[in-house]
N, CA and C atoms as a LAMMPS dump frame, in Angstrom:
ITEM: TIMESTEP
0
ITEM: NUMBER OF ATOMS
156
ITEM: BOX BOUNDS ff ff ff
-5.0000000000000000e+02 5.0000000000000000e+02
-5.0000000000000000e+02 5.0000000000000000e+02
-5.0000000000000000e+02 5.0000000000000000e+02
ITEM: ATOMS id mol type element x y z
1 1 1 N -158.106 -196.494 -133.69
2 1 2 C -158.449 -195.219 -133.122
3 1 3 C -158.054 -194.132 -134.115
4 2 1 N -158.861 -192.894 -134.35
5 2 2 C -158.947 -192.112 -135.078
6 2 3 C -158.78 -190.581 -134.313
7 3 1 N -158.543 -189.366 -135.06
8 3 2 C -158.584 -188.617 -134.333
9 3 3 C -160.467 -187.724 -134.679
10 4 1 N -160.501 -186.656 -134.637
11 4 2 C -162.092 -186.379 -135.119
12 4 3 C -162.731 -186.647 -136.918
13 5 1 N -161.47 -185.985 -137.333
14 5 2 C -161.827 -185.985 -138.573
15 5 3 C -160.948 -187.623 -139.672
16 6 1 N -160.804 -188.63 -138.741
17 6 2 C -160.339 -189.72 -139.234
18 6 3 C -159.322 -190.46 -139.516
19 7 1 N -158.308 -189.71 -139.181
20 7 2 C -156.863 -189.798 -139.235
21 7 3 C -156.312 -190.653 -138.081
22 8 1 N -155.627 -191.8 -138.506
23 8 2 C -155.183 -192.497 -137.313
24 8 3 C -154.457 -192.05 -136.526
25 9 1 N -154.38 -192.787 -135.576
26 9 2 C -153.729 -191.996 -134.249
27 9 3 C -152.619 -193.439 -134.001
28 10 1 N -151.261 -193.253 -133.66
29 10 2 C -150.239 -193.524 -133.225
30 10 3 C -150.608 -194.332 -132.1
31 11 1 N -151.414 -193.629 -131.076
32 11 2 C -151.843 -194.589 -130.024
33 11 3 C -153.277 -195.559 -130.371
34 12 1 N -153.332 -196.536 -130.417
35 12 2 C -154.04 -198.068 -130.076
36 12 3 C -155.101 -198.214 -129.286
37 13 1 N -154.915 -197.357 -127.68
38 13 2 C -155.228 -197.886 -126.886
39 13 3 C -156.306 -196.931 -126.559
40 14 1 N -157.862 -197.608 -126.049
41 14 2 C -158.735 -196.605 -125.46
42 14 3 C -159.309 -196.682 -124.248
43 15 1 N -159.366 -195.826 -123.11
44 15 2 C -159.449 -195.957 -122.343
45 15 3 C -160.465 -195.668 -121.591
46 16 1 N -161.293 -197.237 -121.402
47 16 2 C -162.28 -197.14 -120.759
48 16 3 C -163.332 -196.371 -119.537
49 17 1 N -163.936 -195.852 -119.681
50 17 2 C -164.543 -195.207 -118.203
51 17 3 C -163.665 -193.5 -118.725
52 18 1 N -163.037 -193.274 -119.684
53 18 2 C -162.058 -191.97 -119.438
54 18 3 C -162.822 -191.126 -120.293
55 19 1 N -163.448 -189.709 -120.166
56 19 2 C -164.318 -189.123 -120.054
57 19 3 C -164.664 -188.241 -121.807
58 20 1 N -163.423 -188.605 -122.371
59 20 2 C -163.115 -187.937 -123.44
60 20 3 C -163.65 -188.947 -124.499
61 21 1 N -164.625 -188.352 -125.626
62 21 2 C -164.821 -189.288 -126.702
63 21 3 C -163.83 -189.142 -127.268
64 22 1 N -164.116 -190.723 -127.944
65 22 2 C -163.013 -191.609 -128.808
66 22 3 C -163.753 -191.303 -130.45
67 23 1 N -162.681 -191.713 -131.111
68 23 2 C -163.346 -192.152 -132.743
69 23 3 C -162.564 -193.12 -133.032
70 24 1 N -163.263 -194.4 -134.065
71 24 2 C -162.55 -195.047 -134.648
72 24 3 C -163.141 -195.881 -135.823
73 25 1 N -162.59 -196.386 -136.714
74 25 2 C -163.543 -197.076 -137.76
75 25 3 C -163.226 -198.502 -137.784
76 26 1 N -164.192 -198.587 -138.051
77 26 2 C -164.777 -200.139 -138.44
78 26 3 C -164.234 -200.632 -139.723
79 27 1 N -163.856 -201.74 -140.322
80 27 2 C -163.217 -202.013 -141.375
81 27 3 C -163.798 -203.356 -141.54
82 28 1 N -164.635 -203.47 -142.597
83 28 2 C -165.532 -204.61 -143.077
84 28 3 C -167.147 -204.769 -142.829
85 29 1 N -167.898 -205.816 -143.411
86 29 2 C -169.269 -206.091 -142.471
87 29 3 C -169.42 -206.033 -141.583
88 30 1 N -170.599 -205.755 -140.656
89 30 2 C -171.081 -205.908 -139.547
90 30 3 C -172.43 -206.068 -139.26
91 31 1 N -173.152 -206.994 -139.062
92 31 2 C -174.65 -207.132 -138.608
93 31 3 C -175.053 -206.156 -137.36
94 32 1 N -176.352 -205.469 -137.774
95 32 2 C -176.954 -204.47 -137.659
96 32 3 C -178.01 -205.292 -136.423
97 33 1 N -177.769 -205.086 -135.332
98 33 2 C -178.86 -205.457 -134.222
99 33 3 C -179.715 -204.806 -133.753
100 34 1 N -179.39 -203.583 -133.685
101 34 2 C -180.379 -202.508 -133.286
102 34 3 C -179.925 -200.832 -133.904
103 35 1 N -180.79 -200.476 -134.319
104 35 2 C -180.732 -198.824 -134.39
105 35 3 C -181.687 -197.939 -134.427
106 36 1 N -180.879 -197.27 -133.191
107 36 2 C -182.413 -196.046 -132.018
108 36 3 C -182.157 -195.008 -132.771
109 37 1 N -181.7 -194.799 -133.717
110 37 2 C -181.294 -193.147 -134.214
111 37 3 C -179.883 -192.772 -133.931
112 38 1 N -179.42 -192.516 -132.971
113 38 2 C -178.174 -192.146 -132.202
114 38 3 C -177.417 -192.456 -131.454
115 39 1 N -178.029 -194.072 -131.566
116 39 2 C -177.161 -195.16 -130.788
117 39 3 C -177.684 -196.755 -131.485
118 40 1 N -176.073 -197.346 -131.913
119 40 2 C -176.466 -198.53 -132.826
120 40 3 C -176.024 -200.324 -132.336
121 41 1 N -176.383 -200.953 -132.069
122 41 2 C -175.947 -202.276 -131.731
123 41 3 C -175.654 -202.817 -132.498
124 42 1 N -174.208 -203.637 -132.757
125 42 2 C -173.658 -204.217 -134.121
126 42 3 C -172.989 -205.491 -133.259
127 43 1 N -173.203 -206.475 -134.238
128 43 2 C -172.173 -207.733 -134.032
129 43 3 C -170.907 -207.845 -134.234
130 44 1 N -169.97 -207.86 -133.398
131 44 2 C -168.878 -208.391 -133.367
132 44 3 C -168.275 -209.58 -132.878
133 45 1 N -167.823 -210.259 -133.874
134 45 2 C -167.021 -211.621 -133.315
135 45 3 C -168.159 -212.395 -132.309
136 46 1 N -169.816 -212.403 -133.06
137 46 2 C -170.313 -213.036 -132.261
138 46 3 C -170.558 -212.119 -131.198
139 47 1 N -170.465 -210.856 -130.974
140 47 2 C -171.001 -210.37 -129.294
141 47 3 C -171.272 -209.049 -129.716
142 48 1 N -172.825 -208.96 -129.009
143 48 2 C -173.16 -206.955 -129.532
144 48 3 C -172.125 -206.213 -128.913
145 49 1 N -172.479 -205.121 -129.663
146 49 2 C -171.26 -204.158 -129.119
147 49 3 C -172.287 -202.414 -129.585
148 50 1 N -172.799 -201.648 -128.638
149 50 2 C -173.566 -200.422 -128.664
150 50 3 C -172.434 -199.694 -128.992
151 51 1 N -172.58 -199.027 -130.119
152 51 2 C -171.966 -197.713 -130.22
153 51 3 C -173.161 -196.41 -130.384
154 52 1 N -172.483 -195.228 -130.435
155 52 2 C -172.916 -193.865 -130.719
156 52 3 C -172.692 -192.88 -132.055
């Protein structure tokens, strides 16, 4: 977890359903499943995962 401009954040944890966007980065490959423009489907560990 990141804060806006990329800087890690102390806290780990994100909390689902909670109304506030998150940031965080990705660190390594990832297969590309789908991309609508402004929302992207990527493989992880074997399972899509939609981000924004």
């Amino acid at each position: 977890m990141t804060d806006e401009k990329g800087h890690a954040l102390s806290n780990q944890y994100a909390q689902i359903g909670y109304p506030k966007r998150k940031y965080f980065r990705l660190n390594g490959h990832y297969k590309v499943l789908q991309n609508n423009g402004d929302t992207m489907e990527i493989e992880v560990n074997g399972e899509p995962v939609s981000i924004q």
